[in-house]
C-alpha positions in Angstrom: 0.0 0.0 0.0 1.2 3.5 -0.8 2.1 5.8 2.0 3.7 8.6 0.4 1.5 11.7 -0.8 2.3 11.9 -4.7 2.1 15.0 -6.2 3.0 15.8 -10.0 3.6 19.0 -11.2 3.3 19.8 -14.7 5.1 22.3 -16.3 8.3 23.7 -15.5 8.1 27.3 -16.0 8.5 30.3 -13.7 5.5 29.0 -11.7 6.3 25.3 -11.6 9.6 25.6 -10.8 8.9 27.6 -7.9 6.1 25.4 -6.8 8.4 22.4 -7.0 11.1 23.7 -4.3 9.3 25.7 -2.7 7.0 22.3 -2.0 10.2 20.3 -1.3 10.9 22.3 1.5 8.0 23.0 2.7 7.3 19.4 3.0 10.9 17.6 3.5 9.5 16.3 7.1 6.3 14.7 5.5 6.0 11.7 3.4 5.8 13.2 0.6 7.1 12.4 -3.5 6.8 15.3 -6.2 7.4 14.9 -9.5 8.2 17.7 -12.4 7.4 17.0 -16.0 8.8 19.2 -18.5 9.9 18.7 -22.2 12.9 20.5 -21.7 16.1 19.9 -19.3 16.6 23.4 -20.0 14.5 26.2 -17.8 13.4 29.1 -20.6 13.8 32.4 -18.8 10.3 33.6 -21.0 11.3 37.0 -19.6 14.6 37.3 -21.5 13.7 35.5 -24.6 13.7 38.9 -26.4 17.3 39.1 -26.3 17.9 35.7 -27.7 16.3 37.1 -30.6 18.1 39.7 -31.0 21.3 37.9 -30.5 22.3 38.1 -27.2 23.3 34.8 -24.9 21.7 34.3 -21.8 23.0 31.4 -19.0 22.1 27.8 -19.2 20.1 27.0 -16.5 19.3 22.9 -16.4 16.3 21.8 -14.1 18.1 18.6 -13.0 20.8 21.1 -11.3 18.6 23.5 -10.1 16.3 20.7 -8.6 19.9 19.5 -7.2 19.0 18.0 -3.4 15.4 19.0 -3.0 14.4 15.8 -3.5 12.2 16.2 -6.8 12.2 13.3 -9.6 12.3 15.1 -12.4 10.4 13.5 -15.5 11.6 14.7 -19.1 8.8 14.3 -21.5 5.6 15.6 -23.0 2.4 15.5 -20.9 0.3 13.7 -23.2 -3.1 13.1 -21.1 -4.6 13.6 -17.8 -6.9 11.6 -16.6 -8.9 13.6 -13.1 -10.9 10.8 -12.1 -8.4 7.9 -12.1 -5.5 10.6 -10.9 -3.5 9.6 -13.4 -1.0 11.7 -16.0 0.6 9.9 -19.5 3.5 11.5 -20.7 4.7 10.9 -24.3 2.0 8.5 -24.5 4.1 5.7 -22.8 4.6 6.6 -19.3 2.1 6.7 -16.1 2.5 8.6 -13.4 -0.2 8.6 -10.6 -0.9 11.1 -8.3 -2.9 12.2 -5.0 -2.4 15.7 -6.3 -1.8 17.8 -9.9 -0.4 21.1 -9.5 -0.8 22.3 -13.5 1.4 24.7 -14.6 1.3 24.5 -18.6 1.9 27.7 -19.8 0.6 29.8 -22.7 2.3 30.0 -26.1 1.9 32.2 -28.7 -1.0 31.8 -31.3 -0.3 31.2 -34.7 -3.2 29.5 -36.3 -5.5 32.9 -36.2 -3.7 34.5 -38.8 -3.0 33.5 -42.3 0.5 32.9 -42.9 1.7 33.0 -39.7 2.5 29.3 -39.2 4.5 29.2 -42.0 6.4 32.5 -42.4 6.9 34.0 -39.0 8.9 33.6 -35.9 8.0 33.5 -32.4 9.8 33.7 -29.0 8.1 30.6 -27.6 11.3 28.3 -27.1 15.1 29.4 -27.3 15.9 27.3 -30.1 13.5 29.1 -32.4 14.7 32.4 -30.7 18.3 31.4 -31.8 17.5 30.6 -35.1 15.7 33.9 -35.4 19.2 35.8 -34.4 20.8 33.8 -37.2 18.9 35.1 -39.9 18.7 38.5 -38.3 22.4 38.9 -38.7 22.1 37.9 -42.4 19.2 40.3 -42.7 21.3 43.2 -41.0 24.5 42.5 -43.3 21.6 43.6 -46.2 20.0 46.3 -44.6 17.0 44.2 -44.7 13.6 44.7 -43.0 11.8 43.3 -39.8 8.1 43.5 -38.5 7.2 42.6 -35.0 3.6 42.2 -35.3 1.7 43.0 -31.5 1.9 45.6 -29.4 2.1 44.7 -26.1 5.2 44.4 -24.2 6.5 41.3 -25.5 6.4 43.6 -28.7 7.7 46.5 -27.6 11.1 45.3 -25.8 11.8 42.6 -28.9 11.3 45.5 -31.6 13.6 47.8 -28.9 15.9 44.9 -28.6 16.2 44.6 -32.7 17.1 47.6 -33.1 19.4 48.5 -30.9 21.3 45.7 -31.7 21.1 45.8 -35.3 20.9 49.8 -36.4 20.6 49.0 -40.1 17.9 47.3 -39.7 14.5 49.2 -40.6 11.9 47.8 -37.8 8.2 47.9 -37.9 6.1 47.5 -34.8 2.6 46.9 -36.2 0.0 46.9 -33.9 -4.3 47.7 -33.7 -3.9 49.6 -31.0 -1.1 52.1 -29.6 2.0 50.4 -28.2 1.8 51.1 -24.7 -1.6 51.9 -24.4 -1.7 50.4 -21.1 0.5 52.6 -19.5 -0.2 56.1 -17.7 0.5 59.5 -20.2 3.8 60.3 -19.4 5.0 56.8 -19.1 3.3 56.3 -23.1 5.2 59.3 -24.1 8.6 58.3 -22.9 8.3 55.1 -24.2 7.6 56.4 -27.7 10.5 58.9 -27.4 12.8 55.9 -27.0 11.1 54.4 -29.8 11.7 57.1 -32.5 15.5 57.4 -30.8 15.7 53.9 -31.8 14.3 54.3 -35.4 11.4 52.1 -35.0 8.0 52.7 -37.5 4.7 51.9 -35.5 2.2 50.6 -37.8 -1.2 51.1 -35.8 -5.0 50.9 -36.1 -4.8 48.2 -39.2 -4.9 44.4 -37.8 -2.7 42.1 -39.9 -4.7 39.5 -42.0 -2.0 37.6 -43.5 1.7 36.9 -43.5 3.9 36.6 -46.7 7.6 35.4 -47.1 8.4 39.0 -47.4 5.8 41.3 -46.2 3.3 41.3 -44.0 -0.8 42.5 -45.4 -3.0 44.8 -43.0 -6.8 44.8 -43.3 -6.6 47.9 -45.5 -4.3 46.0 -48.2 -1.7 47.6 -46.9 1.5 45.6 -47.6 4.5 46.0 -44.8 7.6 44.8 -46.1 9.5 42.2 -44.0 12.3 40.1 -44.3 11.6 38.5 -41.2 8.5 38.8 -39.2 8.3 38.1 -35.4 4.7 37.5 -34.5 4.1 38.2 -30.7 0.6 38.7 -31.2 -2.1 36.3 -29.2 -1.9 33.3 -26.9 -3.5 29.9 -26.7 -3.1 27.7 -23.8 -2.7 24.0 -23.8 -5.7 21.8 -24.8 -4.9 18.8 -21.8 -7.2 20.4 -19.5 -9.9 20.6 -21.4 -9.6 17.3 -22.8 -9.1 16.4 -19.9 -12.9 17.3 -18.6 -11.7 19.8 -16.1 -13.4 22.4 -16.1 -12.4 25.4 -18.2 -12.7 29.0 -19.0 -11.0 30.4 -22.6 -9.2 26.9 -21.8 -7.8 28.2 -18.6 -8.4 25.9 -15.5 -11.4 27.5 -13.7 -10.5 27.8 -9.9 -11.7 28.9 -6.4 -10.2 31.0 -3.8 -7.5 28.9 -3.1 -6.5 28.1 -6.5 -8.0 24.2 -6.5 -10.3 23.5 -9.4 -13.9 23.8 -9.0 -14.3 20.3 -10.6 -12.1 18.9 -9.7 -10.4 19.5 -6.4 -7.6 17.2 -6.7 -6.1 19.6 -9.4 -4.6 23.2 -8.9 -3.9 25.9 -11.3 -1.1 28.3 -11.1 0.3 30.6 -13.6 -1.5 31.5 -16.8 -2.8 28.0 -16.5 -5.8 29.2 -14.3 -8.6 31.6 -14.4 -7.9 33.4 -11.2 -10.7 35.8 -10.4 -9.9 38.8 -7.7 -12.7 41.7 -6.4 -11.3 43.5 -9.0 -11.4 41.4 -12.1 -9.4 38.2 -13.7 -5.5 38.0 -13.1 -4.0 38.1 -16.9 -1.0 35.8 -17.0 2.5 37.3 -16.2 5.6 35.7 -14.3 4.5 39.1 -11.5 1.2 37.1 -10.8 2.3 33.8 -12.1 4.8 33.1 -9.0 2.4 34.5 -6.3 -0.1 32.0 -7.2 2.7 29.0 -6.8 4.1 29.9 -3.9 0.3 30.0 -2.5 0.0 26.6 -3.8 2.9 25.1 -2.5 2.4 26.9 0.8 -1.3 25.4 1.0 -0.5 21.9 0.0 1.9 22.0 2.9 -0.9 23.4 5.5 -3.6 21.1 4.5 -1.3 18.3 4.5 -0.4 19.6 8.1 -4.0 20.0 8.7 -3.8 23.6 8.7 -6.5 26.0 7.2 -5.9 27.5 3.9 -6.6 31.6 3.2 -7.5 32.7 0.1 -5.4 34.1 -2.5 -5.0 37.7 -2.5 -3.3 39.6 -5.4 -2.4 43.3 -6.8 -0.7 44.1 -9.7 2.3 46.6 -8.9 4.3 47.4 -12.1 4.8 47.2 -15.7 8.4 46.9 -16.3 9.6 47.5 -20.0 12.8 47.1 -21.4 13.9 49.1 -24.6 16.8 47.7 -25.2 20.2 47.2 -22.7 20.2 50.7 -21.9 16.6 52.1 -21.6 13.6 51.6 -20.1 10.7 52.5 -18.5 9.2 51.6 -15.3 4.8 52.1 -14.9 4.1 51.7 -11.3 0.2 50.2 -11.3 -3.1 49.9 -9.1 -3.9 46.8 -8.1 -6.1 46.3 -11.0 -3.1 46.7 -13.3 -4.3 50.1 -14.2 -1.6 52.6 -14.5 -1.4 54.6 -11.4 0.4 57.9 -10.3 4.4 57.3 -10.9 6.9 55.9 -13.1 10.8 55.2 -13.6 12.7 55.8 -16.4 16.5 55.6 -17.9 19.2 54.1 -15.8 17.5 53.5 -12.5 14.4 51.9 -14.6 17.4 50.0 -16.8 18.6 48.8 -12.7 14.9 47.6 -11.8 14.0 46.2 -14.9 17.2 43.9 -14.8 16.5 43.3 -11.2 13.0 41.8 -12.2 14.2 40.0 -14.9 16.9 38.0 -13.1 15.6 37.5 -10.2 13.4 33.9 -10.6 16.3 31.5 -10.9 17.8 33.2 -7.7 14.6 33.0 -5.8 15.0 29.2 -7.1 18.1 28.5 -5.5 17.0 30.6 -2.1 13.9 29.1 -2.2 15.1 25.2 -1.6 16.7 26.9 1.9 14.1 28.9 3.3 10.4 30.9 2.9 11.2 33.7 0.1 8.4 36.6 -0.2 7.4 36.5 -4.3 4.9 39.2 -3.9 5.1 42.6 -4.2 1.1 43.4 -3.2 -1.4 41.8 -1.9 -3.9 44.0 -3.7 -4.7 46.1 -0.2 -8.6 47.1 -0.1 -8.9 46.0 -4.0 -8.5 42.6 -2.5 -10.1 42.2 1.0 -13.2 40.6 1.2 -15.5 38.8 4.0 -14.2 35.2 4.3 
């Protein structure tokens, strides 16, 4: 008879890596077994894969050594099914793991089967392998003076066409977008960060949405043809399809969740990340490593209370910033509500540059903290946006 508590966690990501040590230690006196499945030995730092594009080499961090004595079997391989009722996960159609409890954490991707073209003739930053071969044919498009467009402007958008062309100055760059880049952000914020967009010598493209990618051009709904020798699409995102399939319970094929981040149809399952709808007074949590981490720490710290016996709160979030990079040496920092909406202050140049960097390395060190004691993840809480009756 099995007397250890299994627990698999799928996805190994900003939010299931955390989960996974964090876990480990917070349960290294309990029979307990966690597992971490993960196509990759490598960890993708999502956050940075802007620069691999541009050309730049970031350090290679391998989930074997950063799970290094915590105790977690880690499980290389595609999750292929999940079966809730039996508790039971396949991965690459061959394996069978069983569990007591699924933590998912199967992030999003972007989507490229809206759009016409895309699929075949643009680039995106969803693995580093793709994001190197990218570099590679941006240096042979630079030696020509060639063309890029980066199609979506949200920040993803933003720091990649910032990151192009500082790195590449002959390079003409288009960010096409429907709506203003940086639209999100408070006025002066907006009007910084398109002051570091002309310096850089970037076009904005805006108000036309793109109907279909060519080998050399990209077409707006007007006709409109933007020339492109490569195109990056960052435009969209579409989860994975497992929980659906799975009969979970979904929402936009997000994992629908209560308070404490368990599935509402299934209890033995949590959501973290932009795997799970997470609803707050204020609204629904849009996926970003800033909320993504809180809601695995929360997860890992409540499998350890319930397991203890121990009464679980429920998660409480605020949004706090919206850190943009604009290349290696400018940025700009929009400080938030708890909603996300832009609130009364912002950072900007070498001090935003410091923070920004901060943010952005900071996950694999709160890895390796994390398998040695409790580290705070969260910035806010969400104050009075966030308190309710229990």
């Amino acid at each position: 008879m099995n007397t250890e508590h299994r627990i698999v966690i799928l996805g190994a990501g900003y939010t299931g890596m955390l989960a996974a040590v964090r876990l480990a230690r917070r349960t290294r006196r309990l029979p307990v077994r966690i597992t971490l499945v993960n196509p990759s030995a490598r960890f993708t730092e999502r956050l940075r894969m802007h620069q691999i594009a541009a050309g730049q080499e970031l350090a290679d961090h391998r989930i074997p050594e950063m799970l290094a004595g915590t105790g977690v079997e880690f499980v290389q391989g595609w999750a292929t099914s999940v079966d809730p009722e039996a508790r039971l996960v396949t991965v690459d159609d061959d394996r069978v793991l069983p569990y007591d409890e699924l933590v998912y954490a199967l992030g999003s991707t972007t989507d490229t089967d809206t759009v016409p073209g895309v699929a075949e003739h643009a680039w995106t930053l969803n693995d580093p392998r793709a994001a190197h071969r990218f570099a590679g044919r941006l240096t042979a498009v630079a030696e020509q003076s060639g063309s890029v467009a980066v199609c979506g402007g949200g920040l993803t958008g933003i720091e990649a066409a910032a990151e192009i062309a500082e790195q590449h100055p002959g390079v003409r760059v288009t960010l096409i977008s429907t709506g203003e880049p940086g639209a999100m952000m408070g006025e002066r914020a907006r009007a910084y960060l398109h002051r570091a967009l002309d310096r850089l010598g970037i076009t904005r493209s805006t108000g036309q949405a793109v109907t279909k990618v060519l080998p050399d051009a990209v077409e707006l709904a007007d006709g409109t043809l933007v020339p492109a020798d490569l195109t990056l699409w960052t435009a969209g995102v579409r989860v994975a399809p497992l929980a659906a399939q799975a009969g979970i319970e979904t929402e936009r094929g997000l994992i629908v969740v209560d308070r404490t981040l368990k599935s509402v149809s299934h209890p033995t399952v949590r959501a973290i990340g932009d795997a799970a709808a997470v609803r707050q007074p204020w609204g629904t949590i849009h996926g970003t490593c800033q909320s993504g981490m809180p809601t695995a720490a929360h997860t890992a710290d409540a499998i350890a209370k319930e397991l203890r016996g121990k009464k679980v709160r429920p998660f409480r979030f605020g949004y706090f910033h919206q850190p943009v990079s604009l290349g290696r040496r400018d940025a700009v920092i929009q400080f938030t509500e708890a909603d996300d909406t832009p609130g009364r202050f912002h950072l900007t140049g070498r001090a935003a540059v410091l923070y920004k960097e901060i943010v952005s390395s900071s996950p694999p060190k709160v890895f390796r903290l994390s398998k040695r004691m409790t580290v705070s993840v969260q910035l806010s809480r969400g104050g009075r946006a966030t308190r309710t009756r229990d």
